[in-house]
C-alpha positions as semicolon CSV with decimal commas, in nm:
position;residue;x (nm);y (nm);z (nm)
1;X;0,294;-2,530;0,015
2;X;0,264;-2,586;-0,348
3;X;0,292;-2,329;-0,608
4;X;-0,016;-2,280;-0,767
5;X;-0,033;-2,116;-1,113
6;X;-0,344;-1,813;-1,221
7;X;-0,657;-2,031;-1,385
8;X;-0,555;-1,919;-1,733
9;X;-0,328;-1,729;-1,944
10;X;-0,592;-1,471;-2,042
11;X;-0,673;-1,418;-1,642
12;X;-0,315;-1,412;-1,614
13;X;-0,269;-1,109;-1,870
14;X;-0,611;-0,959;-1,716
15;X;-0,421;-0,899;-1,411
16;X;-0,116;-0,767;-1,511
17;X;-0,306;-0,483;-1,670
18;X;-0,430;-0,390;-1,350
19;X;-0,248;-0,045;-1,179
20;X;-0,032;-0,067;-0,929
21;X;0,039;0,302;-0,914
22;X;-0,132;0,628;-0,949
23;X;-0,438;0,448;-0,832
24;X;-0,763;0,620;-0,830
25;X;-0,724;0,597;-0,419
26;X;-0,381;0,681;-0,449
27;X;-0,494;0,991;-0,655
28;X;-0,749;1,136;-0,427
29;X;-0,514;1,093;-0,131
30;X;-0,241;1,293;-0,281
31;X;-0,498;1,565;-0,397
32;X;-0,656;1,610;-0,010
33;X;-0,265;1,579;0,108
34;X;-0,136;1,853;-0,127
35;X;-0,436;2,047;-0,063
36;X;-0,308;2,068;0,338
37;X;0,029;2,181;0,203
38;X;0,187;1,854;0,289
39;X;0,456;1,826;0,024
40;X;0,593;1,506;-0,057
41;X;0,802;1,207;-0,325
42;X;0,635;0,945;-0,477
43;X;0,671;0,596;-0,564
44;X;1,023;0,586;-0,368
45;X;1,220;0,251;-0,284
46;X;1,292;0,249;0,089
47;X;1,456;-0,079;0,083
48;X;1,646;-0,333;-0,107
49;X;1,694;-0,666;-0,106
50;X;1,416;-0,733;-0,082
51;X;1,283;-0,433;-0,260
52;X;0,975;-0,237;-0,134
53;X;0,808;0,074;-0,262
54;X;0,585;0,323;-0,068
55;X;0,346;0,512;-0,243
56;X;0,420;0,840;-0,113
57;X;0,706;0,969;0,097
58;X;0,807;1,226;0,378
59;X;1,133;1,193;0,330
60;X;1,240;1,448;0,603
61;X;0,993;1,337;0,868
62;X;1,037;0,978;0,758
63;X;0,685;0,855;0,718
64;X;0,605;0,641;0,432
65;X;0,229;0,554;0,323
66;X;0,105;0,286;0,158
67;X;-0,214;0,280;-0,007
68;X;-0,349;-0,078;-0,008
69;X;-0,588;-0,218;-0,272
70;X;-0,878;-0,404;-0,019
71;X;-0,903;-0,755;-0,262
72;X;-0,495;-0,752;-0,291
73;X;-0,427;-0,748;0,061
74;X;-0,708;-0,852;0,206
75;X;-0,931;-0,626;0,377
76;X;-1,090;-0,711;0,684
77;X;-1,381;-0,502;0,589
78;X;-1,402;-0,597;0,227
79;X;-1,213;-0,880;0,156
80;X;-1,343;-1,156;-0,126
81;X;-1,161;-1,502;-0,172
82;X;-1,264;-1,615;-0,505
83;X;-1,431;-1,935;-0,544
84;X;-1,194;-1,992;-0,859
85;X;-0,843;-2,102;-0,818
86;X;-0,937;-2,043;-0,468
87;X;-0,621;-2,228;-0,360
88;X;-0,392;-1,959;-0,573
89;X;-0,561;-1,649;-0,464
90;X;-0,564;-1,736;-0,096
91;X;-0,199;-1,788;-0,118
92;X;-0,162;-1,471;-0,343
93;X;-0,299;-1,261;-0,105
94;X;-0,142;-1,415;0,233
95;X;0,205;-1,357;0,099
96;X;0,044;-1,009;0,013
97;X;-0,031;-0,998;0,405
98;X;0,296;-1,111;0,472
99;X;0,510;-0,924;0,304
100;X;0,328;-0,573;0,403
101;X;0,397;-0,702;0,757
102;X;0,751;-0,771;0,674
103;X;0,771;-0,429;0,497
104;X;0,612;-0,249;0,803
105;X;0,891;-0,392;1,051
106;X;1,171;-0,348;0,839
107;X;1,080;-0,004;0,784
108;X;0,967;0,060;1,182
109;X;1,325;-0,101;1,261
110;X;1,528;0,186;1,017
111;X;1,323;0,446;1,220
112;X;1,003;0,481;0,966
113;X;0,667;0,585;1,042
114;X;0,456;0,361;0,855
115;X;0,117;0,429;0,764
116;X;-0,130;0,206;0,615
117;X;-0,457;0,341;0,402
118;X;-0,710;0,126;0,265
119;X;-0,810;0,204;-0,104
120;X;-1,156;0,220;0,037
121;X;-1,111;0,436;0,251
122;X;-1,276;0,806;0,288
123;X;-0,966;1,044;0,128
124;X;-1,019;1,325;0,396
125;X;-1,006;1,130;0,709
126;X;-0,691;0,928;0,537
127;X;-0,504;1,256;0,482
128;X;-0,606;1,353;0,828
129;X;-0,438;1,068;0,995
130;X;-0,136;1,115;0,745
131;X;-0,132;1,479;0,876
132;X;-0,109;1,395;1,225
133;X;0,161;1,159;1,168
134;X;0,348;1,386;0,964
135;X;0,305;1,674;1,175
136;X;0,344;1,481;1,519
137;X;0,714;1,406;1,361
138;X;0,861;1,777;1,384
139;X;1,009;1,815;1,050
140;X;0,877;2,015;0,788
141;X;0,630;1,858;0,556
């Protein structure tokens, strides 16, 4: 498949501005987590080569979470492909796809918990499910 390049420079710079941590989802999860007394790291590398990051780590019950953006890795609820360098963006945000399922075995494989929350996603019921992952691992949080 051929690399395609972003429709401009200006979209180009447009999108690098956009967060990818300490995300307004990513916020409100950590609040209703740290409001249960779960305790936990952020932003930690879990592996190299290549490198991934989870957004927030129990490091002693080995769970990571990701919080997922719905248009960057395509949301089955509320996914949009872009009429406009439709080509690129379909591409983008397979290999997105991809490498989260990549990321997910890898992890699985070294003995991880992996858990996945959508952006869109209601906080409470995320941090619920994180909970019972957490919990269900028998280490302290």
């Amino acid at each position: 498949m051929a690399r395609v390049s972003p429709s401009s420079h200006e979209a180009s710079l447009r999108l690098a501005r956009v967060r990818q941590k300490d995300t307004d989802a990513e916020l409100s999860l950590r609040k209703e987590l740290h409001a249960r007394g779960l305790r936990y790291r952020l932003h930690v590398p879990l592996l190299t080569k290549p490198r991934r990051v989870a957004d927030i780590v129990f490091s002693l019950a080995k769970v990571a979470i990701f919080v997922d953006g719905c248009f960057w890795h395509g949301c089955p609820e509320h996914a949009s492909w872009p009429k406009s360098n439709a080509q690129f963006w379909r591409e983008k945000i397979e290999a997105n796809r991809a490498r989260d399922a990549d990321t997910d075995q890898r992890l699985q494989a070294s003995g991880w918990r992996v858990v996945r929350a959508w952006a869109h996603e209601d906080a409470p019921k995320a941090a619920q499910r994180i909970e019972d992952v957490v919990r269900s691992a028998g280490s302290r949080p």
